[in-house]
N, C-alpha and C positions, 0 to 999 in steps of 0.2 A: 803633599806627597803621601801621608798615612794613609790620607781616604781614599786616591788613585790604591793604592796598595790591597786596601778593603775591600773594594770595587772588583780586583781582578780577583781576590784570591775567594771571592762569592761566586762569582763565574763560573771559576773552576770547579771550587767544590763542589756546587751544583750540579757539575755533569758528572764530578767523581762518584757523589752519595747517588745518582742516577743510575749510574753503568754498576755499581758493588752493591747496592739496596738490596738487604735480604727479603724487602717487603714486593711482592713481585702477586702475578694472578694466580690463581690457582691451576692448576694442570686443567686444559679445557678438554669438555667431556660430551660435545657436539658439532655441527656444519659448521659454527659461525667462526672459523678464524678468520673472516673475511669483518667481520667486528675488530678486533683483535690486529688484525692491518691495518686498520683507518687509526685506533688512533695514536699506534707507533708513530703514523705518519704525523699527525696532529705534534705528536710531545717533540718528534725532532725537527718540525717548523716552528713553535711554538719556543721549543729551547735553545735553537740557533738564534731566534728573534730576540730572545732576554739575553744572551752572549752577547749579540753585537750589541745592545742600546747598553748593556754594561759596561762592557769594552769599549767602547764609543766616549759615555761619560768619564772614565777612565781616563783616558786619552786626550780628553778636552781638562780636563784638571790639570794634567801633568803639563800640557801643550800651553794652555791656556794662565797658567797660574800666576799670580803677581809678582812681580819685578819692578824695585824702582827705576821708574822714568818712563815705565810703559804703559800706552794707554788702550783702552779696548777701543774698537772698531766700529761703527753703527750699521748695519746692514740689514734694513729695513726687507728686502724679500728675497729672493733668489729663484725666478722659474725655472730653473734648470734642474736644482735641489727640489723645488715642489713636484717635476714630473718624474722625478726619479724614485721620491718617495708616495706617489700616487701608484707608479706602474709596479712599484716592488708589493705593498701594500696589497693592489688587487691580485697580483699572483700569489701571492701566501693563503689569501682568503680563499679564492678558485680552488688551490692547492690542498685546504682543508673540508673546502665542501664537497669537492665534487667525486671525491670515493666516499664519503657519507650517502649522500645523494644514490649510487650506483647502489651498495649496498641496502638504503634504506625498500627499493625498489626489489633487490631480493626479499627483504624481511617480509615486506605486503605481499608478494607474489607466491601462494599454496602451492608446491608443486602436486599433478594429480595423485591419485593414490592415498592421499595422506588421510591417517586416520585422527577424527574430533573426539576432541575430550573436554568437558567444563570444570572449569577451577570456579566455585564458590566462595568468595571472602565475603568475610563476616567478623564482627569485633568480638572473638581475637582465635579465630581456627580456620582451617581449610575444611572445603568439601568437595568431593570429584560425581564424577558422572562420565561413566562411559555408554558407548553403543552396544547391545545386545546381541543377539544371532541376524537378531534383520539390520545391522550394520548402519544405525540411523537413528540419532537421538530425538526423542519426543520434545515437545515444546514446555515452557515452561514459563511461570510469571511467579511475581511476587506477591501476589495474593494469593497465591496457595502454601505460602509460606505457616510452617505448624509445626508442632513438638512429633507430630509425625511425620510430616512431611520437608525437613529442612530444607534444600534444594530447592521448595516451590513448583516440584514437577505438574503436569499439568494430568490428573487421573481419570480423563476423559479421552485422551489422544493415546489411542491403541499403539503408536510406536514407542512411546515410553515407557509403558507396561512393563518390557524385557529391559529394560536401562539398567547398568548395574549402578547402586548409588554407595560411594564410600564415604564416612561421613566417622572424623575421627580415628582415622587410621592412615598408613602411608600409600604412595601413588606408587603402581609398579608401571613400567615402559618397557617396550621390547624393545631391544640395538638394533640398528638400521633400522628403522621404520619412524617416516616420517610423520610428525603430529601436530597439528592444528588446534591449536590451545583456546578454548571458549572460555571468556573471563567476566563475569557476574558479580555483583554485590549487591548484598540488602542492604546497608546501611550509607559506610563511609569511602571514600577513596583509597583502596587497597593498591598492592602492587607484590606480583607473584614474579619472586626471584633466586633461580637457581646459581649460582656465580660459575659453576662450572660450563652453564650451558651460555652462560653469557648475553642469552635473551631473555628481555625481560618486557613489561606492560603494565600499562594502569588498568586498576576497575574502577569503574567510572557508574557509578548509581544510576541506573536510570536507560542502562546503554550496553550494548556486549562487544566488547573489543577481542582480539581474537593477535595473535602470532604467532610463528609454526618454527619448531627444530626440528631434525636427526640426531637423535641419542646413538654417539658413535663410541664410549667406551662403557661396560658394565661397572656397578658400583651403586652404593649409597650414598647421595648429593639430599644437602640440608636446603629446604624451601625455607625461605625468608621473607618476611613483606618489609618492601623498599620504600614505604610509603608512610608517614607519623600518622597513624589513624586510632590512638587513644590510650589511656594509660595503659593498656594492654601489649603495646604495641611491639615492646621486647620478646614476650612469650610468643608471639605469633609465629611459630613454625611447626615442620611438618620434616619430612620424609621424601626424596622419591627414589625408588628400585629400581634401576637399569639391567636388565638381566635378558639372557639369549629365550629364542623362540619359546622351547619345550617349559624353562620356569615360568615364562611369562602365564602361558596357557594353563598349564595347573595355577595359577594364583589365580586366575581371571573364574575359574571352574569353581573356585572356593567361596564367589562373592553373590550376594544374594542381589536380587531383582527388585525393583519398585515395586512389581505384583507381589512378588514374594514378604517386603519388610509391610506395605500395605496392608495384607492377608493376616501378617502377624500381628499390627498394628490392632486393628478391628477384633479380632479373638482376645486380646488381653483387654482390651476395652468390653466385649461382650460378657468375657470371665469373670471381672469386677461390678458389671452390674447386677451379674447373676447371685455373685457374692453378697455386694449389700445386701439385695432384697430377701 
């Protein structure tokens, strides 16, 4: 009787600390409530499933419990019980996959327009790179990776040149406009995560993985990496700016250029060896 008792009153409390839990998402701050749908839908198939096999146990305890003179039962299989719990079983799974599925097919799919930007991880900071006036970022590898050149941009491909490279400071984004997120790593498997925007990605060494939001409220959202990539791995955060057209554009106006920190780069190197000698 106690543990029938234990049984339901876990049940319950479970969907009480569920439905009252002050720990809840954060106010979302992009497209994806369609994330945010799927996996409502998960936690109340997923917690009606732990109810009933609770409740169920529950119920076989109190139904089933001993009594002198009574014997249990042997009942080797039951087809009828097997197809009921085959067919429930595969409806809950369909039921779980298949707005992942629908949504996952949004997340891949760029709508046009959207503007590309590179997230750079590296143990244990961020680095950005946007497109210039010709709307089209240069190429870039990791042997060009330098104490002047972090990024790795590539100083031979004329569309880089105008790239604007942020390296150590916060990512500003304009509201409503959609962005195509470019994800790079030198080193380890990083993972660039806003929880407000609720999309997130690996960096994958070796490889450029890419996923797009709509930054639909303004504000200051903390970058996180989701990902144990070294004792560092707590500091690894950043900044991103969601702010309407006109700020975006004067901050965009204040960032210097590949050509530009390159140009800079080479004069303080020229200045020093003019100096020694």
């Amino acid at each position: 009787m106690k543990t029938a008792i234990v049984m339901i009153l876990v049940a319950v409390g479970s969907v009480v600390f569920h439905l009252l839990s002050p720990w809840w998402w954060t106010p979302i701050a992009s497209n994806w409530r369609f994330i945010d749908d799927t996996i409502i839908i998960t936690f109340w198939i997923t917690g009606g499933v732990f109810c009933a096999v609770v409740l169920f146990m529950a119920y076989c305890v109190l139904r089933f419990r001993h009594k002198p003179g009574r014997q249990a039962a042997y009942q080797p299989e039951s087809k009828r019980l097997e197809w009921w719990l085959s067919v429930g079983t595969g409806v809950g799974v369909a039921a779980m996959l298949a707005p992942g599925l629908v949504v996952w097919h949004q997340f891949i799919t760029v709508p046009d327009g959207a503007t590309e930007i590179e997230v750079l991880g590296q143990q244990w900071q961020w680095g950005y790179r946007l497109p210039g006036k010709d709307g089209r970022l240069g190429t870039s590898d990791i042997r060009y990776v330098s104490a002047d050149n972090p990024l790795g941009l590539n100083p031979n491909d004329p569309h880089g040149q105008d790239d604007l490279v942020i390296v150590g400071d916060d990512l500003h984004l304009q509201i409503g406009k959609p962005v195509k997120v470019l994800l790079r790593s030198t080193d380890v498997v990083h993972n660039f995560y806003v929880p407000e925007f609720r999309a997130k990605m690996d960096f994958v060494p070796g490889s450029v993985t890419y996923f797009w939001f709509t930054p639909i409220r303004t504000g200051t959202f903390e970058v996180l990496c989701a990902e144990l990539c070294g004792v560092g791995h707590a500091q690894m955060r950043g900044k991103v700016i969601v702010e309407d057209e006109g700020d975006y554009h004067d901050w965009l106006q204040q960032q210097k250029t590949f050509a530009e920190l390159s140009g800079r780069s080479k004069t303080a190197r020229t200045a020093n060896q003019l100096g020694s000698e």
